[in-house]
C-alpha angles and dihedrals in degrees: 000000000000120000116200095203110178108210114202123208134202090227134058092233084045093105093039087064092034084059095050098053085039085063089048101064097042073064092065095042089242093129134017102234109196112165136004151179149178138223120187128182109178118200112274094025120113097215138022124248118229129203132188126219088252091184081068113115134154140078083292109056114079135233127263082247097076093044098050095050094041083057092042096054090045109041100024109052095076086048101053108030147214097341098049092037089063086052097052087037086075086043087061089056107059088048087056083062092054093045094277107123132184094256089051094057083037091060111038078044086064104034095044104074143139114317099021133086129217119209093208098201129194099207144172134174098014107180086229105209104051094046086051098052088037088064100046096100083062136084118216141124119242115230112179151191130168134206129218115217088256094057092043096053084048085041088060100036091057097035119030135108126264106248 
C-alpha cells in the first residue's frame, strides 16, 4: 500500500533537502519512492512554485496531471473565487475518492505559506525506523494521508502516465 505523506518545511529550500535525503535512502532500498514533488514558496513572493520528480518512470510514478491539479485545487481556489471554486469543488471530489479529503487539501492549504516548502511524496515500504532517524536532523511538519490499495489502484487508473 502507497502512502502520499506532504512534509512541510519552515523554509522555502526545506523539501529540496527533504528530497534529497528522501533519494538517499531509495539508494539504500529503505523506502519505495514512487512518485514526488515540490512546492516552494519563497518570502516575498505571491504564489509558490511547484516542481515534479521528472527521473520518475514506471507503472508507479504519476502523471503531471495529478500534480498539477492536486496543486490547483490547493493553492488556486482562494486566487481565483466562487466560480472556480465550484469547478475545483467537483475536483475534490474525485480526490476524495483516491484518499485526498477536504481536510487534507484544507490543511496543506493552511500550513503551506509564503516562505516555506512541502516535499508531496507518493511511498511504500518504508523501513520505518531508519527513515525516521534518518530525518531527525530535519525540521518539518507531517501532514498524511494514506491510501488503501483500493484508493492507490484508483489512484493509478485515473493518474498515471501513457506508456
Amino acid at each position: 500500500m502507497a502512502a502520499l505523506t506532504v512534509l512541510k518545511f519552515d523554509t522555502a529550500d526545506g523539501a529540496q533537502k527533504g528530497l534529497e535525503l528522501i533519494k538517499d535512502l531509495r539508494q539504500q532500498r529503505l523506502i519505495n519512492l514512487h512518485d514526488a514533488a515540490i512546492v516552494t514558496w519563497p518570502a516575498g513572493k505571491k504564489k509558490p512554485k511547484t516542481q515534479q520528480l521528472t527521473n520518475m518512470v514506471g507503472a508507479s510514478a504519476l502523471s503531471g496531471a495529478f500534480w498539477g491539479m492536486l496543486f490547483g485545487l490547493i493553492f488556486l481556489v482562494p486566487l481565483f473565487g466562487m466560480v472556480v471554486g465550484a469547478a475545483m469543488g467537483a475536483l475534490s471530489g474525485s480526490f476524495a475518492d483516491v484518499g485526498i479529503d477536504d481536510n487534507f487539501i484544507k490543511s496543506v492549504r493552511h500550513k503551506v505559506t509564503e516562505g516555506t516548502s512541502a516535499l508531496f511524496l507518493l511511498t511504500s515500504n518504508a523501513v520505518e525506523d531508519k527513515v525516521v532517524e534518518a530525518f531527525k536532523g530535519l525540521k518539518f511538519e507531517l501532514i498524511a494521508s494514506n491510501l488503501s490499495q483500493a484508493q492507490e489502484d484508483r489512484l493509478q487508473a485515473v493518474f498515471a502516465e501513457e506508456e
